[in-house]
RODO-2510 file (C-alpha; in nm, 4 decimals, decimal comma):
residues 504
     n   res          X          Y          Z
     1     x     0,0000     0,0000     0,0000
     2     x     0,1428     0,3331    -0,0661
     3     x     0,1693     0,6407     0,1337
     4     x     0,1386     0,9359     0,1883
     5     x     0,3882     1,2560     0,1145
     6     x     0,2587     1,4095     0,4359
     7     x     0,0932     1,2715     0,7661
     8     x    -0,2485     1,4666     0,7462
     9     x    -0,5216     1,2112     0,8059
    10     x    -0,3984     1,1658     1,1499
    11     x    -0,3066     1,5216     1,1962
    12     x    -0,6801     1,5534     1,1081
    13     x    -0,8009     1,2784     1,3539
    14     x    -0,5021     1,3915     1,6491
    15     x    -0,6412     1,7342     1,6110
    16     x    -0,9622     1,7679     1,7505
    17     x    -0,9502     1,4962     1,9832
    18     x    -0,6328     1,7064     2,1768
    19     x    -0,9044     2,0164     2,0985
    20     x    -1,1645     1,8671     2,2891
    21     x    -0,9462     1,8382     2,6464
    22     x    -0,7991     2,2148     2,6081
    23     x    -1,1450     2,3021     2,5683
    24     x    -1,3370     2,1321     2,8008
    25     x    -1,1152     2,2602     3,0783
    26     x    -1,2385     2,6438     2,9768
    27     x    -1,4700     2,8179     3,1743
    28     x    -1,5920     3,1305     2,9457
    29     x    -1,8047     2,9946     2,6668
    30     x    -1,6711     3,2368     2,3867
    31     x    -1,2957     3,1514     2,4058
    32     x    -1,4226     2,7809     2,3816
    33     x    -1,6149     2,8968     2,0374
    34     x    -1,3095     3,0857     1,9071
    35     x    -1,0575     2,8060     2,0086
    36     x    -1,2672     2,5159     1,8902
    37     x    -1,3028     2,7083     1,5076
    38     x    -0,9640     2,7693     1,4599
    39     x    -0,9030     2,3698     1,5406
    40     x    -1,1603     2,2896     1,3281
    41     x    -1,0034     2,5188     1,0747
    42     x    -0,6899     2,3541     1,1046
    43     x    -0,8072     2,0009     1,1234
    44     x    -1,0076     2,1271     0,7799
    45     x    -0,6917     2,2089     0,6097
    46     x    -0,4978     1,8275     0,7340
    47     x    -0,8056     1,6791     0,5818
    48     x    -0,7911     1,8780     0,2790
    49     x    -0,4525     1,8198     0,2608
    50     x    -0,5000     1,4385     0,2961
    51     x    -0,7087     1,4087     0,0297
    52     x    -0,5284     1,6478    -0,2588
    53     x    -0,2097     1,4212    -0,1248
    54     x    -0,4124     1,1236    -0,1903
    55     x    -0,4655     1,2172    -0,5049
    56     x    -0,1506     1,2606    -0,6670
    57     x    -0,0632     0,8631    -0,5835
    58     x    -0,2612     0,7577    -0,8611
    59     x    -0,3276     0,4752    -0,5713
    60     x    -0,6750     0,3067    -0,4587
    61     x    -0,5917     0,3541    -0,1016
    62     x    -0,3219     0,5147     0,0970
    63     x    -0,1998     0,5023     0,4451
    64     x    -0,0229     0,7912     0,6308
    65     x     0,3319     0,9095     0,6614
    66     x     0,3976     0,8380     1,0059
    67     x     0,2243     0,5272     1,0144
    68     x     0,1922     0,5004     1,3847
    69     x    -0,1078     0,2191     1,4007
    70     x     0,0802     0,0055     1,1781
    71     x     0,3987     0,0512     1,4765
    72     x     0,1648    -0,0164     1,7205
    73     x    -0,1184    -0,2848     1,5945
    74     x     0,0696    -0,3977     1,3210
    75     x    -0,1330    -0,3437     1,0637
    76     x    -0,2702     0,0153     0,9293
    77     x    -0,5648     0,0847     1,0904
    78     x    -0,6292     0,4780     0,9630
    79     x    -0,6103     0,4450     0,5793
    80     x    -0,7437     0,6544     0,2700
    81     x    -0,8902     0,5285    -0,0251
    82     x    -1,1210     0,6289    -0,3017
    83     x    -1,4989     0,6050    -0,1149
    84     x    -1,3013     0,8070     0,1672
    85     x    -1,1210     1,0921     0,0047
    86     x    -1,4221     1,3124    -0,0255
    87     x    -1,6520     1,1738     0,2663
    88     x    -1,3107     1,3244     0,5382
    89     x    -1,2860     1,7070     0,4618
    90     x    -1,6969     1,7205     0,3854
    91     x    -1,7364     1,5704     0,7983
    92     x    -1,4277     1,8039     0,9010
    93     x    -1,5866     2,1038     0,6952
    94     x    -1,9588     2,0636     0,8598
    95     x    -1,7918     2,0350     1,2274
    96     x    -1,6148     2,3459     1,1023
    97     x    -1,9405     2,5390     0,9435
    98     x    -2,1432     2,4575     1,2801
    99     x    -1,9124     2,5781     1,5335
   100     x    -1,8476     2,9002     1,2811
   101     x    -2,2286     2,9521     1,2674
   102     x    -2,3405     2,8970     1,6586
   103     x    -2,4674     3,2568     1,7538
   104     x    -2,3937     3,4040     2,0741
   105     x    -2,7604     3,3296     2,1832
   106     x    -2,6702     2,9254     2,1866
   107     x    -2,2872     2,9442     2,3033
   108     x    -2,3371     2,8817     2,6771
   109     x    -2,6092     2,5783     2,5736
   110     x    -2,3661     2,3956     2,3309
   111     x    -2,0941     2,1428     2,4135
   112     x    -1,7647     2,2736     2,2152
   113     x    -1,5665     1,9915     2,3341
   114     x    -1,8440     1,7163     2,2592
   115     x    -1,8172     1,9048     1,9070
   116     x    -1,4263     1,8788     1,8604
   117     x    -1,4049     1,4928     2,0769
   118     x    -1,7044     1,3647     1,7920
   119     x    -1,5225     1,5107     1,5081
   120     x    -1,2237     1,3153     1,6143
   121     x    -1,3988     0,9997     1,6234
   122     x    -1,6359     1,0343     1,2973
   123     x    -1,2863     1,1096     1,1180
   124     x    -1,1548     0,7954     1,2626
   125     x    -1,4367     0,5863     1,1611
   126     x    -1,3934     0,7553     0,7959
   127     x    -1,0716     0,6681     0,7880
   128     x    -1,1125     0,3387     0,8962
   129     x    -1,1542    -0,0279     0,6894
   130     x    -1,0905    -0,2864     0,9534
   131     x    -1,4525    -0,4409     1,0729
   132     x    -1,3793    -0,4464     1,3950
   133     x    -1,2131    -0,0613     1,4269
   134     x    -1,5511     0,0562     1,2780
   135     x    -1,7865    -0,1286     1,5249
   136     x    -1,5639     0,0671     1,8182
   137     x    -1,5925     0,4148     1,7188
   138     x    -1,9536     0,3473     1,5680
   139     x    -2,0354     0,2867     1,9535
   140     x    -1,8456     0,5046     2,0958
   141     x    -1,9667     0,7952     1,8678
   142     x    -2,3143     0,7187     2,0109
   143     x    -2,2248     0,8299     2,3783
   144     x    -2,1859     1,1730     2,2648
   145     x    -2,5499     1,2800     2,2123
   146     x    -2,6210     1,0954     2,5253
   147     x    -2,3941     1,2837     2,7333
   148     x    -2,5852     1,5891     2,5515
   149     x    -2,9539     1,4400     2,6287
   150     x    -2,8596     1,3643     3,0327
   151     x    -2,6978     1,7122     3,1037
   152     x    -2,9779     1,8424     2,9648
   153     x    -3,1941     1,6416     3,1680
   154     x    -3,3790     1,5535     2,8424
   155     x    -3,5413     1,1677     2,8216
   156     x    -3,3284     0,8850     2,6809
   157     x    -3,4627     0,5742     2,6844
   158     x    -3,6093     0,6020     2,3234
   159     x    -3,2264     0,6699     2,2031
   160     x    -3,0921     0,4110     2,4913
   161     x    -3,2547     0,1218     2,3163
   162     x    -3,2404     0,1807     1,9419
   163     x    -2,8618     0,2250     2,0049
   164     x    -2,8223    -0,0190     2,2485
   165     x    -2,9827    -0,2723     2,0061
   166     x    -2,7869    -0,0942     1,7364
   167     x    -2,4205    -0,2047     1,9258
   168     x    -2,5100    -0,5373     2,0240
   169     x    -2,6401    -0,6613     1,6903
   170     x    -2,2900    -0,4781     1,5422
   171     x    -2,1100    -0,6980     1,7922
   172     x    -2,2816    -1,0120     1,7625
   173     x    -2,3076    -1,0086     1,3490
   174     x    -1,9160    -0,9559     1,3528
   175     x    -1,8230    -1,2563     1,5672
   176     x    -2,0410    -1,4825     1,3900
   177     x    -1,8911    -1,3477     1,0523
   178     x    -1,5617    -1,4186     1,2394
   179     x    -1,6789    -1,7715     1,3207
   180     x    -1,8561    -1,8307     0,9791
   181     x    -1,4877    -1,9783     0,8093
   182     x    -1,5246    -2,2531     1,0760
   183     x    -1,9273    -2,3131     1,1140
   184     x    -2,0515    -2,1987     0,7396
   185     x    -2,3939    -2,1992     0,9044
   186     x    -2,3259    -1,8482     1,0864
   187     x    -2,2890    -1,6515     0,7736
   188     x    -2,6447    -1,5833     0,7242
   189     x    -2,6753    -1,4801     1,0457
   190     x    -2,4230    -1,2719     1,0482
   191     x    -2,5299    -1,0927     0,7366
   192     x    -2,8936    -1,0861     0,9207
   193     x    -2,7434    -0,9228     1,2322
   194     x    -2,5798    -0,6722     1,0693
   195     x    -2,7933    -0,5396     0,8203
   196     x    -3,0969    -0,5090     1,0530
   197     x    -2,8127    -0,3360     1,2894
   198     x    -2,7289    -0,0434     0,9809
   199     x    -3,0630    -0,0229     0,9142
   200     x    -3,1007     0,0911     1,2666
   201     x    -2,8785     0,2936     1,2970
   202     x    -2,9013     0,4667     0,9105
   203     x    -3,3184     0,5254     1,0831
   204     x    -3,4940     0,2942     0,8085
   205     x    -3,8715     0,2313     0,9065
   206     x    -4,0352     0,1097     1,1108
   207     x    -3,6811     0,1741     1,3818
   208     x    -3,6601     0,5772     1,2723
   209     x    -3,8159     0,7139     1,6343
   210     x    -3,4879     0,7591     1,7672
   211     x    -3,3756     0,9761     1,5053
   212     x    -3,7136     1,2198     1,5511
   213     x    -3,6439     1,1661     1,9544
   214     x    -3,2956     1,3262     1,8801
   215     x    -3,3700     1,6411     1,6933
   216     x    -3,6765     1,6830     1,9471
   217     x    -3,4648     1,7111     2,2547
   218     x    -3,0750     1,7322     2,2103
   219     x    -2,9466     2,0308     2,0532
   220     x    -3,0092     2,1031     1,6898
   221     x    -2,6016     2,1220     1,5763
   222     x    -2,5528     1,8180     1,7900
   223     x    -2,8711     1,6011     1,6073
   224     x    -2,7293     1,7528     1,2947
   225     x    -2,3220     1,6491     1,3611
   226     x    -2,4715     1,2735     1,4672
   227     x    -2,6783     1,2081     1,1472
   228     x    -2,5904     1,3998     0,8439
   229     x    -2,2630     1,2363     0,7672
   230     x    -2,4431     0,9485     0,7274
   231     x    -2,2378     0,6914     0,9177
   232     x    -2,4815     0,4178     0,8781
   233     x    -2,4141     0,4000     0,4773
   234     x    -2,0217     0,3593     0,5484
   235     x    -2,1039     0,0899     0,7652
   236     x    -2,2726    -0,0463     0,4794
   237     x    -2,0450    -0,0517     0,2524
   238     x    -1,7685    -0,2325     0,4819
   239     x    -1,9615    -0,4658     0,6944
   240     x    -2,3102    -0,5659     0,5215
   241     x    -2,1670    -0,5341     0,0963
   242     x    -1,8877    -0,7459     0,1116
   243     x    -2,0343    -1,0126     0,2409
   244     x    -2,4247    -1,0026     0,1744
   245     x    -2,6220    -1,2197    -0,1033
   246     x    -2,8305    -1,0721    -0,3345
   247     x    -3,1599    -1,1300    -0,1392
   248     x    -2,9870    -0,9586     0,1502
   249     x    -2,9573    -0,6685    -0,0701
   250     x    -3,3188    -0,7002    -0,2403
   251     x    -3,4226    -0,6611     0,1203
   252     x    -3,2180    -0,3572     0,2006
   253     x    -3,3101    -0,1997    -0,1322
   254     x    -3,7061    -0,2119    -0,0448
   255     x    -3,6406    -0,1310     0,2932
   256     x    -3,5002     0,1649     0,2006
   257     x    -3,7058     0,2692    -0,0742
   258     x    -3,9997     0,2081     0,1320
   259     x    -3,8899     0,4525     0,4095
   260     x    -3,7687     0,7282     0,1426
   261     x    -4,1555     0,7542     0,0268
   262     x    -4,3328     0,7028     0,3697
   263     x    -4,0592     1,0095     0,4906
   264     x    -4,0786     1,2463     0,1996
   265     x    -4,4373     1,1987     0,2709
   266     x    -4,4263     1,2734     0,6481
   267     x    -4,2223     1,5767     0,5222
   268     x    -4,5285     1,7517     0,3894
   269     x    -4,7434     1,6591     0,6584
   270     x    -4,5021     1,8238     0,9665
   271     x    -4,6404     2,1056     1,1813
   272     x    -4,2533     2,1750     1,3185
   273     x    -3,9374     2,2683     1,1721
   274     x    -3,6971     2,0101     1,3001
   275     x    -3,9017     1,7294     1,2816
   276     x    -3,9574     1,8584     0,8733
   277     x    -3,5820     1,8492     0,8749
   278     x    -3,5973     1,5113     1,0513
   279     x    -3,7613     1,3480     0,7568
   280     x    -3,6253     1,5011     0,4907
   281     x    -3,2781     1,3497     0,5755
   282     x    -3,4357     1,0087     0,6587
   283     x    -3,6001     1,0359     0,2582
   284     x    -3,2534     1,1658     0,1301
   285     x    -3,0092     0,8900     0,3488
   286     x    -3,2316     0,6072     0,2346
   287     x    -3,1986     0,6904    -0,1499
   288     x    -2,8627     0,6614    -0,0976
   289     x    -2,9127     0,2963     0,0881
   290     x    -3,1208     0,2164    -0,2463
   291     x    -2,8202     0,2640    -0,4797
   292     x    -2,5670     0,1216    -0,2734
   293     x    -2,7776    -0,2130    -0,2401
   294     x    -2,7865    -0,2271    -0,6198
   295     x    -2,4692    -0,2685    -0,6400
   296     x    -2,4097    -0,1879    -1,0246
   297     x    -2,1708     0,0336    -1,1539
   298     x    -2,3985     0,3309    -1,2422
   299     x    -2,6019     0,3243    -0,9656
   300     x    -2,3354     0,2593    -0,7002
   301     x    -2,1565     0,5920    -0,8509
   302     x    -2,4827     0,7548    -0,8701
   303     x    -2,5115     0,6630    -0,4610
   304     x    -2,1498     0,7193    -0,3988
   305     x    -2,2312     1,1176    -0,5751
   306     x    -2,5738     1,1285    -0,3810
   307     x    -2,4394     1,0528    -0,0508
   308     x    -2,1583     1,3357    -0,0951
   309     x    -2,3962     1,6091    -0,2441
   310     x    -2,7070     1,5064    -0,0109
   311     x    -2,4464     1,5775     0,2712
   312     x    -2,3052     1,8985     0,1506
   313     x    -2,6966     2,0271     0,1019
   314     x    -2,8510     1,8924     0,3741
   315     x    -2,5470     1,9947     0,6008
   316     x    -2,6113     2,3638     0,4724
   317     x    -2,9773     2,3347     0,5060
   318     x    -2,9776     2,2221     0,8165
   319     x    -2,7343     2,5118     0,9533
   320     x    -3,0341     2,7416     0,8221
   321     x    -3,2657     2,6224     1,0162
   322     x    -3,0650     2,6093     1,3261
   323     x    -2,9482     2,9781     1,2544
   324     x    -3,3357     3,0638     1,1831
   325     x    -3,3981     2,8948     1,5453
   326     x    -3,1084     3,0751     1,7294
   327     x    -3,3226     3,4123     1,6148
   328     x    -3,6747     3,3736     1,6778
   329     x    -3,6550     3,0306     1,8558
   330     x    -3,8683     2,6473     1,7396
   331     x    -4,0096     2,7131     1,3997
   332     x    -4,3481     2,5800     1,3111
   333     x    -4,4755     2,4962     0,9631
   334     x    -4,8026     2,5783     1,0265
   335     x    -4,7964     2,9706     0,9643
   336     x    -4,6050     3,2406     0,7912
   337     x    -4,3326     3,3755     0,9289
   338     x    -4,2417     3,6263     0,7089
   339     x    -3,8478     3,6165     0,7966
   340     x    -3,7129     3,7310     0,4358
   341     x    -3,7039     4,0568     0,4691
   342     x    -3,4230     4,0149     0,7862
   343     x    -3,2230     3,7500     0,6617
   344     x    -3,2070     3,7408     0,2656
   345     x    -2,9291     3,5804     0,2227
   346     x    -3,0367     3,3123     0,4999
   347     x    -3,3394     3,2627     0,2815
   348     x    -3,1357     3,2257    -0,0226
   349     x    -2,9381     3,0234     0,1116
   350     x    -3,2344     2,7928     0,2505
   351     x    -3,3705     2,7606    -0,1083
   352     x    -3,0463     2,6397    -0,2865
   353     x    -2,9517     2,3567    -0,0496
   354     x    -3,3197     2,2667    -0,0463
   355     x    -3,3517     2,1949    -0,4022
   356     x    -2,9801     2,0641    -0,4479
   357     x    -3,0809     1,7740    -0,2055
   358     x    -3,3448     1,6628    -0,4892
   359     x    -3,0714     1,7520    -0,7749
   360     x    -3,2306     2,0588    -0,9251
   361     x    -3,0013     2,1357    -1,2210
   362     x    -2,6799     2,3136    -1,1766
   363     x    -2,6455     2,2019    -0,8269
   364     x    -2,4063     1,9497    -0,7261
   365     x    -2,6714     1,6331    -0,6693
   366     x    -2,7973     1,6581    -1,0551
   367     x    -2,5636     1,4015    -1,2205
   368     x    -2,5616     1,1935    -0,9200
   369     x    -2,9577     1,2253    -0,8813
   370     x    -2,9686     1,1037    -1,2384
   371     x    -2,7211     0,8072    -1,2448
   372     x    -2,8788     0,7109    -0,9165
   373     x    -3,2684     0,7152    -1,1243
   374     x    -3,1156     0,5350    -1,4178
   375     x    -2,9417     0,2631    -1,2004
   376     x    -3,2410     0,1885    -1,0083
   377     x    -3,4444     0,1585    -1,3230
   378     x    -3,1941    -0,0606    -1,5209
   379     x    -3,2106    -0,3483    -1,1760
   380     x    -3,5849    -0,2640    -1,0621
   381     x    -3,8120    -0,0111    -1,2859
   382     x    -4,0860    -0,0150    -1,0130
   383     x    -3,8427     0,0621    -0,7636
   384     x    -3,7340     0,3319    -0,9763
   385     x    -4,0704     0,4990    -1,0103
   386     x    -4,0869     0,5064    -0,6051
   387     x    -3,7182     0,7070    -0,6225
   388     x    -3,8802     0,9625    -0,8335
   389     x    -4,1798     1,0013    -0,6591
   390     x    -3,9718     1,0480    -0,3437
   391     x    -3,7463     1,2968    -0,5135
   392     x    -4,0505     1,4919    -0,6163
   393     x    -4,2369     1,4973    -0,2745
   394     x    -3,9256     1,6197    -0,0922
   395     x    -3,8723     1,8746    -0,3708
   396     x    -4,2404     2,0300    -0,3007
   397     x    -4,1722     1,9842     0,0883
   398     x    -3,8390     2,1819     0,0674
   399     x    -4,0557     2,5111    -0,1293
   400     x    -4,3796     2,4417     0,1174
   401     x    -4,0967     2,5024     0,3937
   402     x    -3,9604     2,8154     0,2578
   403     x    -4,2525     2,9442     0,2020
   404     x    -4,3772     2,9163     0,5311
   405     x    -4,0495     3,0410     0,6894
   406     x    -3,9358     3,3292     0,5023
   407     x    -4,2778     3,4748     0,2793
   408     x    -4,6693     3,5403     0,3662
   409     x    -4,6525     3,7420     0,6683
   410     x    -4,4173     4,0628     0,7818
   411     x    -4,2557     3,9724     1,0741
   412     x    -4,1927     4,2679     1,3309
   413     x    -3,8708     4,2246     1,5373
   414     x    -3,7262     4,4816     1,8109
   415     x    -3,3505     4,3612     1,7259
   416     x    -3,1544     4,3241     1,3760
   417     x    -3,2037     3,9666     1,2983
   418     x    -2,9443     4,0485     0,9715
   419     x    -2,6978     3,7611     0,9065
   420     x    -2,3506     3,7664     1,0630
   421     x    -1,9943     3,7820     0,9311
   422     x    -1,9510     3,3942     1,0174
   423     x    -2,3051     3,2970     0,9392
   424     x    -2,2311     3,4530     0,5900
   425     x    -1,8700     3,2873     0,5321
   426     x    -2,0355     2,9536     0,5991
   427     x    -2,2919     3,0639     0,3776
   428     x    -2,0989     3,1928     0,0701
   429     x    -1,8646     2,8681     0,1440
   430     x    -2,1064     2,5937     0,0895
   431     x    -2,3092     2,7482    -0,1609
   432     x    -1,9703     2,7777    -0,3732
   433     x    -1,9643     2,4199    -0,3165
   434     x    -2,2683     2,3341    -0,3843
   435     x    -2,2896     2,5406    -0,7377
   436     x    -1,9354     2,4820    -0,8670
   437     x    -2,0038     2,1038    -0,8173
   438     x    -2,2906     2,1633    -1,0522
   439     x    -2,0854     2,3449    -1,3046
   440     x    -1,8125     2,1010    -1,3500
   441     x    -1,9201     1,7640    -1,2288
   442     x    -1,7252     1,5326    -1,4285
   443     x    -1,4198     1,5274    -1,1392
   444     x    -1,6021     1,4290    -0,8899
   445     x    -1,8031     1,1687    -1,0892
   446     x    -1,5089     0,9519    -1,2202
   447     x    -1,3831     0,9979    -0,8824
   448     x    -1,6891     0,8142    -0,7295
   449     x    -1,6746     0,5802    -1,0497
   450     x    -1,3423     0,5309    -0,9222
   451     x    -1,4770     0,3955    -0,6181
   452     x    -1,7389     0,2149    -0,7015
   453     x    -1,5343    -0,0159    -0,9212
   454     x    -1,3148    -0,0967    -0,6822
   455     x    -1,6332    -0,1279    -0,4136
   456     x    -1,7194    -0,4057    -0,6412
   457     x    -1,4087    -0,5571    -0,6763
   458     x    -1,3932    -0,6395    -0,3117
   459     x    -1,7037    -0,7024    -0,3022
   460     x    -1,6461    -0,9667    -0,5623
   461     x    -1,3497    -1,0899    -0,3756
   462     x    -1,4888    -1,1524    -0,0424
   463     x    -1,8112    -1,3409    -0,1972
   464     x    -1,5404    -1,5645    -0,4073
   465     x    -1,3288    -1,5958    -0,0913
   466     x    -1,6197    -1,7358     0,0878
   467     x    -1,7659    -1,9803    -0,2229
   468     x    -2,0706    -1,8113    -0,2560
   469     x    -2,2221    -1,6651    -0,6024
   470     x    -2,1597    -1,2766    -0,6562
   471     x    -2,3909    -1,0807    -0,6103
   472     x    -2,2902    -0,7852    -0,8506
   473     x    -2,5095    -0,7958    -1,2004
   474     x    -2,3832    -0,7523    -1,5334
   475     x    -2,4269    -0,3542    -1,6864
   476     x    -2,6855    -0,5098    -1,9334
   477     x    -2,9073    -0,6785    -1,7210
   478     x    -3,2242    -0,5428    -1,6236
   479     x    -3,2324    -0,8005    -1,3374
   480     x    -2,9534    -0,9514    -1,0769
   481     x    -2,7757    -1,2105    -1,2638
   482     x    -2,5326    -1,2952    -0,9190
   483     x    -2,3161    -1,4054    -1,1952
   484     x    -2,0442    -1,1845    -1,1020
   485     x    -1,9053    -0,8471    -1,3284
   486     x    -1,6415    -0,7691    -1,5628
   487     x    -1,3835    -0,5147    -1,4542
   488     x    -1,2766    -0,4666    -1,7749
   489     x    -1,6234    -0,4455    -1,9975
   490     x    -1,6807    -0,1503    -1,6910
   491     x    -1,4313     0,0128    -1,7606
   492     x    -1,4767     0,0249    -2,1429
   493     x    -1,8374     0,0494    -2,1816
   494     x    -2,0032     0,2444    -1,8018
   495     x    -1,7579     0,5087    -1,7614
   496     x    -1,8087     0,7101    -2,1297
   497     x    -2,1827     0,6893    -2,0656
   498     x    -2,1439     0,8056    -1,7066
   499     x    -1,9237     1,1222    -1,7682
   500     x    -2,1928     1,1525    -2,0518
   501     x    -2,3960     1,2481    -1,7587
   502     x    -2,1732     1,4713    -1,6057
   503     x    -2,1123     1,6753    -1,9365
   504     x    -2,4881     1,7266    -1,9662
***
């Protein structure tokens, strides 16, 4: 495996989790802010670094420069690779945008050093392919909102459960995958136990109530740091793809699609802002699921590109909200609040990340909405219909929203409610993301091509490794074939009609 020129991935992971103890020992809430954003700057520009540095190897994965897990464990547990390379500066650049964007009015209420000791761990888990290394930081990323939830004297039980039941079936899957090589019996088990355990945790219906528990009582940048990064799809890829048969993924795929309709649904229907938010990022995270459980070439790119876009949008769209709370406090859907006259480039703001979540053209999700739409309907055509018709009722949910919010009403307020310096850099920061990625797509699309191919690859190794049929599907089959796929006729014949796409 090659390496890397510098040693930034674990400068980004060292970073915030030294941040956290300098903070926590600091008693005046506004030095915390200003000492956990310039961390979060810095651990922004390691992970940047990482990635650009990962990029001139021309390598499918990486390890760093100082190479200290290998010295100690003996093999490399922190290591970058193609699914990776974008997923580690877009969590180190929302931990960055939220602590940049918490007003003064919600300073003394949020937990800077839960902010910076998270980031540290989701950067790990990012970083990390081992089975086992992923299962730890998964659980121990989960005591963090609890913490939040039992100094606010909030209840817990709903979120004690779903993630208790979350870790143990993580646990228990993995040591019967880890026993299947001697009792073959256990593998289909172990594939049961840990896809009902990501479904879980990536809030798939009917075992979602912990995720509208969260945003009801911990803080809304905490909710937002635990579930936007979606989490639950890397654990997907790296526990559940490798080894899962195609009915596993059949299962997974309706599962998923299932719970994007029912939640872009419950999106219209919601009398409070969070809650809308809530279920809009339940729709959006389970599209995602769909493609990766296809497991074809165009629609695993076209999930690979959803899951970054949805997570730069919804990330930004989120921070709205929570910006839009800090001023006038909980938001509810069921009246005009008039707010665009205060904060127009808020309201801007809220519009463009709203409609590049459904891949509105010349936003970043577009190509990657499309691929995803086309690989559906190649492998299942009615499941394909139910992806459009949840892309459409989250699009008319994000407008009802903003019209609600920001038009039909003047709002009368005794203080400036105008956007701040830092609300705006976050702002103008993201929504350069967001629109450049729209204008010249084709990088990151043969970057997530990139990965996909060598997704399946594994994936086809592991299934041979184990003498089971593979359950990838050849690029001309409407249905799975299990028959395995050719690297090569890939490579030849998906990629020119997938950067097709992307010039579009």
């Amino acid at each position: 495996m090659n390496s890397l020129h510098f040693p930034g991935l674990e400068i980004s992971i060292a970073l915030p989790l030294v941040g956290a103890i300098l903070v926590r020992f600091m008693r005046v809430p506004e030095r915390a802010q200003w000492v956990t954003v310039w961390i979060s700057a810095l651990t922004l520009c390691a992970a940047v670094g990482a990635s650009i540095d990962f990029g001139t190897l021309g390598s499918h994965a990486a390890h760093d420069r100082w190479d200290l897990s290998s010295a100690l464990l003996g093999h490399d547990l922190f290591v970058i690779d193609e699914l990776s390379s974008p997923l580690i500066p877009l969590a180190a650049l929302l931990y960055l945008a939220t602590a940049v964007s918490t007003l003064g009015s919600k300073v003394r209420r949020y937990s800077f050093a839960g902010n910076l000791a998270s980031e540290g761990v989701l950067l790990a888990t990012l970083s990390c392919r081992d089975p086992w290394s992923i299962i730890a930081l998964l659980l121990v990323a989960t005591v963090f909102p609890y913490m939040e939830l039992r100094a606010r004297n909030k209840p817990t039980r709903v979120y004690v459960l779903h993630m208790g039941l979350f870790g143990g079936l993580l646990l228990g899957g993995q040591l019967a995958a880890e026993l299947s090589s001697q009792i073959p019996q256990l593998s289909m088990v172990a594939t049961a136990l840990l896809t009902v355990a990501v479904l879980i945790r990536s809030g798939v219906c009917p075992v979602h109530c912990w995720m509208t528990d969260l945003f009801e009582h911990a803080t809304f940048g905490t909710a937002l740091l635990f579930v936007t990064p979606m989490v639950g799809a890397y654990a997907t890829v790296h526990l559940v793809l490798p080894i899962a048969s195609d009915w596993v993924l059949r299962t997974i795929a309706i599962a998923s699609v299932c719970t994007a309709v029912y939640s872009a649904g419950m999106a219209l229907v919601q009398r409070e802002a969070r809650r809308f938010f809530c279920y809009l990022l339940l729709s959006h995270s389970s599209l995602v699921l769909v493609g990766l459980e296809i497991a074809t070439p165009i629609g695993l790119t076209g999930a690979l590109s959803v899951w970054v876009s949805v997570g730069l949008a919804l990330s930004g769209f989120g921070l709205t909200l929570r910006s839009m709370e800090a001023r006038v406090g909980r938001i509810s859907l069921t009246k005009f609040h008039g707010l665009y006259e205060h904060t127009p480039m808020l309201a801007a703001f809220f519009l463009l990340t709203g409609l590049a979540s459904v891949g509105f053209p010349g936003t970043f999700g577009f190509v990657g909405t499309e691929l995803l739409i086309d690989g559906v309907v190649e492998a299942y055509p009615m499941v394909g219909f139910a992806v459009v018709l949840a892309a459409a009722l989250n699009g008319i949910a994000v407008m009802q929203a903003y019209f609600r919010v920001f038009t039909g009403a003047k709002h009368f307020a005794t203080i400036s409610l105008g956007c701040r310096l830092p609300e705006r850099l976050a702002v103008l920061t993201l929504a350069a993301l967001i629109i450049g990625g729209g204008l010249l797509p084709q990088p990151g699309i043969t970057s997530r091509y990139h990965a996909a191919v060598e997704l399946l690859r594994s994936r086809g190794h592991s299934l041979n490794g184990q003498h089971q049929h593979s359950a990838t599907r050849q690029p001309s089959s409407a249905h799975p074939s299990g028959t395995g796929i050719d690297l090569g006729i890939v490579r030849t014949q998906e990629l020119p009609a997938i950067l097709h796409h992307a010039r579009k």
